[in-house]
C-alpha positions as CSV (number, residue, x, y, z in Angstrom):
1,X,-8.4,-165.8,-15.8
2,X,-5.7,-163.8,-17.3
3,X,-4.3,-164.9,-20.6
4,X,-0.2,-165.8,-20.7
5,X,1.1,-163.5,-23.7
6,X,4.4,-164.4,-25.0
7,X,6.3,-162.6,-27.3
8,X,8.2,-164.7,-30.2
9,X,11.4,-164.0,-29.6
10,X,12.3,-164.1,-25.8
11,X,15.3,-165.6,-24.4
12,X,15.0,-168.7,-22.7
13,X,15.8,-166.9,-19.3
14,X,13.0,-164.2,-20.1
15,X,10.5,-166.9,-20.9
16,X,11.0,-168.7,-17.5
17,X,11.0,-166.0,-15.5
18,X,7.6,-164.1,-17.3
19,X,6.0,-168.0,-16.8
20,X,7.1,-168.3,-13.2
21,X,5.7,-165.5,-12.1
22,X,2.2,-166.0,-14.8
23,X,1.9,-169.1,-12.1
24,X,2.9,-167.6,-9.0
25,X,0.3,-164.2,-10.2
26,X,-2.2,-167.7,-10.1
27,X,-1.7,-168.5,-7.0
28,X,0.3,-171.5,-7.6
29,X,2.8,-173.3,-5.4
30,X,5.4,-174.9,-7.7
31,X,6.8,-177.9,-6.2
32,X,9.9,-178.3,-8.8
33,X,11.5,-177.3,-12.3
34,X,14.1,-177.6,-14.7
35,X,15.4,-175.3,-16.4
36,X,17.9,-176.8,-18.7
37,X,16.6,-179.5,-20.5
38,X,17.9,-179.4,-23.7
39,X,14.3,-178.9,-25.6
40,X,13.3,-176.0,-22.8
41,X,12.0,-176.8,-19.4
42,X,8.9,-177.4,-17.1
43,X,7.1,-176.4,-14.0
44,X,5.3,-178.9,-11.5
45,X,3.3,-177.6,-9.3
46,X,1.9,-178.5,-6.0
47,X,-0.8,-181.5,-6.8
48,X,-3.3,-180.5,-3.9
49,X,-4.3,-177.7,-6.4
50,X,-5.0,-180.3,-9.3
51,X,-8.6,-179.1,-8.9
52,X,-7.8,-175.4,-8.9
53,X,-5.4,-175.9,-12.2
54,X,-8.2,-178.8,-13.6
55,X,-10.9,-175.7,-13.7
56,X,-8.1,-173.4,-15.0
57,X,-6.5,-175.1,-17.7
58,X,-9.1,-178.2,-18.0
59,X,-12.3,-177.0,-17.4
60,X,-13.7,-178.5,-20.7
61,X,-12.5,-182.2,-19.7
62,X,-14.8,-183.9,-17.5
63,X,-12.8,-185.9,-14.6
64,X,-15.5,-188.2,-12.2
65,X,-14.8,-187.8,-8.4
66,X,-13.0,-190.8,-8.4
67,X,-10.5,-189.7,-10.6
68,X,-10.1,-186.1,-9.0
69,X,-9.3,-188.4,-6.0
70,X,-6.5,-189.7,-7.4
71,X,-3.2,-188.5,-7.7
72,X,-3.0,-186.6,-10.8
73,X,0.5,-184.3,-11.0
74,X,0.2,-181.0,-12.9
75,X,2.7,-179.2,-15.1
76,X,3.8,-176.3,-17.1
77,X,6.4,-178.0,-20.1
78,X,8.0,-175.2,-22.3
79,X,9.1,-176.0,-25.7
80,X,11.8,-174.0,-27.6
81,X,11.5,-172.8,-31.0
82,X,12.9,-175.6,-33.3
83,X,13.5,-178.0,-30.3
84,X,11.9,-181.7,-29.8
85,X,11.4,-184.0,-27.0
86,X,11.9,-187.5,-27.2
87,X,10.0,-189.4,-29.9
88,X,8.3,-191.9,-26.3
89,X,5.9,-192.9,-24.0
90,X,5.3,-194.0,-20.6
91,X,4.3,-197.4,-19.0
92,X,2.9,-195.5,-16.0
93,X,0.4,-192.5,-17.1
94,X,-1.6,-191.2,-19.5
95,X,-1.4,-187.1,-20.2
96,X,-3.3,-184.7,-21.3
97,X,-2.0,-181.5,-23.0
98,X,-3.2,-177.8,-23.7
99,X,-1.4,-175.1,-25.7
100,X,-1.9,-172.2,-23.5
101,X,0.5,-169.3,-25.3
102,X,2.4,-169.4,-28.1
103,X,2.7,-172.0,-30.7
104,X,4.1,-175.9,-30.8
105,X,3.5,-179.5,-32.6
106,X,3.4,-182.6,-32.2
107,X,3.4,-186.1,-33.4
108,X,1.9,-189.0,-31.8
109,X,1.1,-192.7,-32.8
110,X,0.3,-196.4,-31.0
111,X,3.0,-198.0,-33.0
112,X,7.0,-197.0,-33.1
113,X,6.6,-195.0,-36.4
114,X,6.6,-191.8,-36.0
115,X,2.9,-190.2,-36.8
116,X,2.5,-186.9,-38.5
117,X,3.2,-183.4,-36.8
118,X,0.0,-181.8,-36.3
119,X,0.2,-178.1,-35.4
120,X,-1.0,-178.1,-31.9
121,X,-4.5,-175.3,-31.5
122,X,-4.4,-172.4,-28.9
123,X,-6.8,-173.8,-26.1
124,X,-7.6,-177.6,-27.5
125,X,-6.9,-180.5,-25.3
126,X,-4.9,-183.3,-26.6
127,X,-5.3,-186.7,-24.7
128,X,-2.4,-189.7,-24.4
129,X,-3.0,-192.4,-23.7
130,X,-0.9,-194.3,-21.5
131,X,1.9,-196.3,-24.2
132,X,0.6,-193.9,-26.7
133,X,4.1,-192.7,-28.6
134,X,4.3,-188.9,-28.8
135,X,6.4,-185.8,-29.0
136,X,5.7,-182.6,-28.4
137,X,7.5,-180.1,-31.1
138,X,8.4,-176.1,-31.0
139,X,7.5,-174.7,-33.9
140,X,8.8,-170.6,-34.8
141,X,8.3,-169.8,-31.5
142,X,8.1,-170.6,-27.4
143,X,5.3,-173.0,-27.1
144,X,3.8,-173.6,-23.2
145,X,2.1,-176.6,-22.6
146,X,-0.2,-176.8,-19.3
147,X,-0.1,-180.9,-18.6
148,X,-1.5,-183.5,-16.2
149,X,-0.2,-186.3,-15.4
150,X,-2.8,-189.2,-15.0
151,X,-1.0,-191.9,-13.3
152,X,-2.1,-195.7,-14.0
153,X,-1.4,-197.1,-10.8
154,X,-1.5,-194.1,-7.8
155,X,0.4,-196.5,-5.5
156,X,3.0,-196.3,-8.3
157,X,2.9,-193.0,-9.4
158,X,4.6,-192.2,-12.8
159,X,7.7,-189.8,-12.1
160,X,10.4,-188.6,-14.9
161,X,12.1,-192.0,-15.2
162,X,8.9,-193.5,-16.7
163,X,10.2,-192.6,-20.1
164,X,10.5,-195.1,-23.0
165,X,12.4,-192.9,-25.7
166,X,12.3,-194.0,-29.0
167,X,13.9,-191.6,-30.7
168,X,15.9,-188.7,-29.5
169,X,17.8,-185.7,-30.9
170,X,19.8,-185.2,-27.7
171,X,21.3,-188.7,-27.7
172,X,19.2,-189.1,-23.8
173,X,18.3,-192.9,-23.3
């Protein structure tokens, strides 16, 4: 699979458009984005190719049939240099996270105190867990984040309003 290359110090506009089309060059059907949140943005993308993106991004995570089965959403979240998401978590998934270009942080914790930022490792998978506090951090440069979203209950999927923010430099609730 091709390797997304980002250079340090592309605009935000660059960035999106060199990561749309790094997806669309994959064969992926994104379902969504947004563009202008305040910490950078995100893809979704079409979850009947969870599979497809699992042996993309994942392939080192073992998922049983039964959870491939489920519904399981997957994302691309971009992080600008210097920006942070909400210090949160979520009543309704658990996540998992790989750095695929560039560089990012984050901090994570099971209590409301903030945990220590960890630089995040080209390739390694992070795991949530589902109430897990976290934050995802850019660092010096554009970090992109391939996600899933592992939802708790599938009749009650986990959407953007199942966030719990702690803590956040954008004043958001």
């Amino acid at each position: 699979m091709e390797k997304l290359e980002i250079e340090a110090r592309l605009k935000k506009s660059e960035l999106f458009e060199k990561v749309e089309k790094y997806i669309s060059d994959l064969g992926y059907k994104i379902t969504s984005r947004d563009l202008n949140r305040p910490w950078g943005g995100f893809f979704v993308l079409d979850e009947s190719q969870i599979l497809k993106f699992k042996t993309d991004f994942f392939s080192d995570v073992d998922l049983s049939a039964d959870q491939l089965e489920q519904k399981l959403s997957p994302k691309f979240l971009l992080v600008a240099p210097g920006a942070r998401l909400s210090w949160q978590y979520h009543f309704r998934r658990a996540e998992l996270w790989k750095l695929i270009a560039g560089k990012s942080a984050i901090s994570r914790s099971f209590s409301d105190e903030q945990g220590p930022v960890e630089e995040m490792i080209l390739g390694n998978v992070v795991s949530l867990q589902k109430g897990e506090r976290h934050r995802l951090i850019g660092t010096e440069s554009w970090g992109v984040v391939a996600e899933i979203w592992m939802h708790a209950d599938p009749a009650n999927p986990s959407d953007e309003e199942d966030i719990v923010r702690l803590q956040d430099d954008y004043f958001r609730k």
